[in-house]
C-alpha positions as CSV (number, residue, x, y, z in Angstrom):
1,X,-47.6,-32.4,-46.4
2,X,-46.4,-29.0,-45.0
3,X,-43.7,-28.6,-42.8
4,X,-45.3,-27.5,-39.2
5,X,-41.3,-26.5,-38.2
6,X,-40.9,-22.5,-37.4
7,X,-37.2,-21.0,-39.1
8,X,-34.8,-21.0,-36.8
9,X,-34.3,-17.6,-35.1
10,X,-31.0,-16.5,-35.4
11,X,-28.3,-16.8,-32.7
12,X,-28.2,-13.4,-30.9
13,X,-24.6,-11.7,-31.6
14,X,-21.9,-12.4,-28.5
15,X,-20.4,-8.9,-27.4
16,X,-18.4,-10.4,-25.0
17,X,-17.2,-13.4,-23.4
18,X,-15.1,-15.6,-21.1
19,X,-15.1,-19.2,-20.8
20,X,-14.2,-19.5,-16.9
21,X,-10.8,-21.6,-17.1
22,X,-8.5,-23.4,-20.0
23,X,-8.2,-26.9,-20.7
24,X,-4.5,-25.9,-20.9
25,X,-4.0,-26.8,-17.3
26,X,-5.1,-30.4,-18.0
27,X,-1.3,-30.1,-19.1
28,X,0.0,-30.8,-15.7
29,X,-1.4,-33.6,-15.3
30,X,1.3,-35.3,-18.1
31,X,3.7,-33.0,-16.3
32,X,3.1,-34.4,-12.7
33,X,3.5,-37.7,-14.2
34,X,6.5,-36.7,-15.9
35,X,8.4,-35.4,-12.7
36,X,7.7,-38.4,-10.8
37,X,9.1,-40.3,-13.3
38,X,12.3,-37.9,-13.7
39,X,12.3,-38.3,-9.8
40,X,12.4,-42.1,-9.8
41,X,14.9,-42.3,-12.1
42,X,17.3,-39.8,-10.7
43,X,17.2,-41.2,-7.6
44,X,17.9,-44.9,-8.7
45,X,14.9,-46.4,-8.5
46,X,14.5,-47.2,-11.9
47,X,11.7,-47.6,-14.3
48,X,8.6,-48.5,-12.3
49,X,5.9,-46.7,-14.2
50,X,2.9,-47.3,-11.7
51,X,3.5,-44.2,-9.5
52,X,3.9,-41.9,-12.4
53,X,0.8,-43.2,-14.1
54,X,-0.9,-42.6,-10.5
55,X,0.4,-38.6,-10.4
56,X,-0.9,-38.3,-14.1
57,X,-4.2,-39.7,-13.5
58,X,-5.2,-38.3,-10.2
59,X,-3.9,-34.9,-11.1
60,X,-5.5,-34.8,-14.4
61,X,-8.9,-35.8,-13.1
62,X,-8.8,-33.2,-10.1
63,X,-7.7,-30.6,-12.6
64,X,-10.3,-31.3,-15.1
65,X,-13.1,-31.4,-12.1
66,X,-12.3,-28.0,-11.6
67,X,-12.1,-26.4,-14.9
68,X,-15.2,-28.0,-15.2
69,X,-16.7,-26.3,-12.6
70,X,-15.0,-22.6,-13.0
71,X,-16.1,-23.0,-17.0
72,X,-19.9,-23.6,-15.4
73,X,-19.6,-21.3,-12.8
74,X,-17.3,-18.2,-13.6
75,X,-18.1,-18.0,-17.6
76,X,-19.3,-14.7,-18.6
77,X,-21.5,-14.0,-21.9
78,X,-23.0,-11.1,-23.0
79,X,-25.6,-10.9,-25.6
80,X,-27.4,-8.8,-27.5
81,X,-30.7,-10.3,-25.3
82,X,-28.9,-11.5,-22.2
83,X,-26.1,-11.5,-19.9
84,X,-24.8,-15.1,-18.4
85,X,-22.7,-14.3,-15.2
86,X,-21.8,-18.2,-14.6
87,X,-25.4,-20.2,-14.0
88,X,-27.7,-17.1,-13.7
89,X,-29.0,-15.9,-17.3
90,X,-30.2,-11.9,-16.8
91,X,-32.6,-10.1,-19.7
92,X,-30.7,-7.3,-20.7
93,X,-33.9,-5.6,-21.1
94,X,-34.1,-6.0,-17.1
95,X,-30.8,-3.7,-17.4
96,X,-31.2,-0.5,-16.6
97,X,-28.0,1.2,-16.9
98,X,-24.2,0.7,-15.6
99,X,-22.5,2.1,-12.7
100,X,-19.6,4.8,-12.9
101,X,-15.9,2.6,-12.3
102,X,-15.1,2.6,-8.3
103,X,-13.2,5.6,-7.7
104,X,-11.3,5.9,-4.2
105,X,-11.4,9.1,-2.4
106,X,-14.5,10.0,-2.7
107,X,-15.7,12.2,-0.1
108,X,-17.6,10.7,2.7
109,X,-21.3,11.3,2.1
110,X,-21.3,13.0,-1.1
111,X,-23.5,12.1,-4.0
112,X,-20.9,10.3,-6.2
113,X,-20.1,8.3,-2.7
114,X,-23.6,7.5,-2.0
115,X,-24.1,5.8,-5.5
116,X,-20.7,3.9,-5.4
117,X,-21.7,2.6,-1.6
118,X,-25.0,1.1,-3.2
119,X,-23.6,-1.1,-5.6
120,X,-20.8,-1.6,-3.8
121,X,-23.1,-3.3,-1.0
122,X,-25.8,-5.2,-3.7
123,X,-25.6,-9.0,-4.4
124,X,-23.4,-10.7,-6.8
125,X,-24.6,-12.0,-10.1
126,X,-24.1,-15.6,-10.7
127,X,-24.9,-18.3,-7.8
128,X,-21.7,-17.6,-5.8
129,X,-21.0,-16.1,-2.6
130,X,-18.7,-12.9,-3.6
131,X,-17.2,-12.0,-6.8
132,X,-14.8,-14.8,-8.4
133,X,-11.1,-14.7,-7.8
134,X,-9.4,-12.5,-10.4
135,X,-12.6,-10.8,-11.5
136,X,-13.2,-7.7,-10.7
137,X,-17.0,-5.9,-9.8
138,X,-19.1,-4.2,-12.3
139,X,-22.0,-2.6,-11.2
140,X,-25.6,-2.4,-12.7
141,X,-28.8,-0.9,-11.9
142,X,-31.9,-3.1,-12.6
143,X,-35.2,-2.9,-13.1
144,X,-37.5,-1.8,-10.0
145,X,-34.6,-0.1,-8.5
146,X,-32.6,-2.6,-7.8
147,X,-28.6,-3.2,-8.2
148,X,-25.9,-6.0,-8.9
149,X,-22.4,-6.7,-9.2
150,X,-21.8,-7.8,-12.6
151,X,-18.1,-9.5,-12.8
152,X,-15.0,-10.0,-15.4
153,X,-11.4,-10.7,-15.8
154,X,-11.3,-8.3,-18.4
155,X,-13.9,-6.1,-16.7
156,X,-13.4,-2.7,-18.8
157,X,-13.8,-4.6,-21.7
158,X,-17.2,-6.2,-20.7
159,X,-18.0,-2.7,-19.0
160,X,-17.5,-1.2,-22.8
161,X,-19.8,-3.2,-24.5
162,X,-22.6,-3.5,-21.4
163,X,-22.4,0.4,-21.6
164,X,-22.5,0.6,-25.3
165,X,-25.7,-2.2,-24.5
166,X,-27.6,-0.4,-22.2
167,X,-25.8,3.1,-21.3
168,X,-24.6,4.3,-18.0
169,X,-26.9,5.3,-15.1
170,X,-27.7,8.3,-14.8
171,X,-25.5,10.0,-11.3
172,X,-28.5,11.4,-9.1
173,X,-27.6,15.2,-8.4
174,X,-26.9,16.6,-4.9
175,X,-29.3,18.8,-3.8
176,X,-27.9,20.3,-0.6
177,X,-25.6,23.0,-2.2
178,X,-28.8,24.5,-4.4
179,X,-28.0,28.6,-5.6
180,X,-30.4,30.5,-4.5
């Protein structure tokens, strides 16, 4: 009987990626625990383990609700085929092109200003409400004309390899000053 299964497509290659949070802060957990013990015992109370074990189990459990929810919601992949800016999955072919790096002192109206303002002001990729804490912006033009704010930690890394991906967008020329 033949086999009706398709091969397996392979996995498309990861340029770049951050998980969101470590599980390396479920350490202080054990070390709330620890100190509450070392606090009880310095200050003569003895060995009465049920207020440590408390600390280490409440802490622990808060802490590993919300690596949970940063590794969902503030992971970054991008793929050959896709970029995943926390929940929101984005075709790269959708991807037009990336914006030049914020630059400050740009003068008021110009060109280079004008461009910078538009992504500046677009919506934020991913489900939340601004860009996470300790990322930083990266913006993107889209297909149809539209823009987003991409976001990293190590944003001129991820800004390398989207470029390299899909190339910068093009800087619209001012034509006020023409030669005549």
């Amino acid at each position: 009987m033949p086999d009706d299964k398709t091969p397996e497509q392979p996995a498309p290659a990861i340029l770049f990626a951050e998980s969101g949070a470590s599980w390396l802060w479920l350490l202080s957990g054990p070390a709330a625990g620890l100190t509450m013990l070392l606090l009880q015992l310095k200050g003569g109370g003895g060995f009465q383990p049920a207020l440590p074990l408390m600390f280490l189990v409440l802490v622990t459990g808060f802490v590993a609700l919300q690596i949970h929810a940063a590794r969902i919601h503030t992971c970054v992949e991008l793929t050959t085929q896709t970029l995943k800016q926390g929940a929101e999955i984005t075709s790269v072919a959708s991807i037009v092109g990336v914006y030049p790096e914020k630059q400050r002192g740009l003068e008021a109206g110009s060109t280079e200003a004008r461009t910078q303002d538009k992504w500046l002001e677009s919506r934020h990729m991913g489900e939340l409400s601004r860009v996470p804490r300790g990322r930083t912006a990266v913006g993107i033009g889209l297909a149809g004309g539209r823009t987003a704010r991409a976001w990293a930690r190590r944003h001129r890394e991820f800004r390398a390899a989207l470029t390299k991906l899909v190339g910068e967008m093009p800087v619209p020329v001012d034509k006020t000053g023409s030669d005549s």
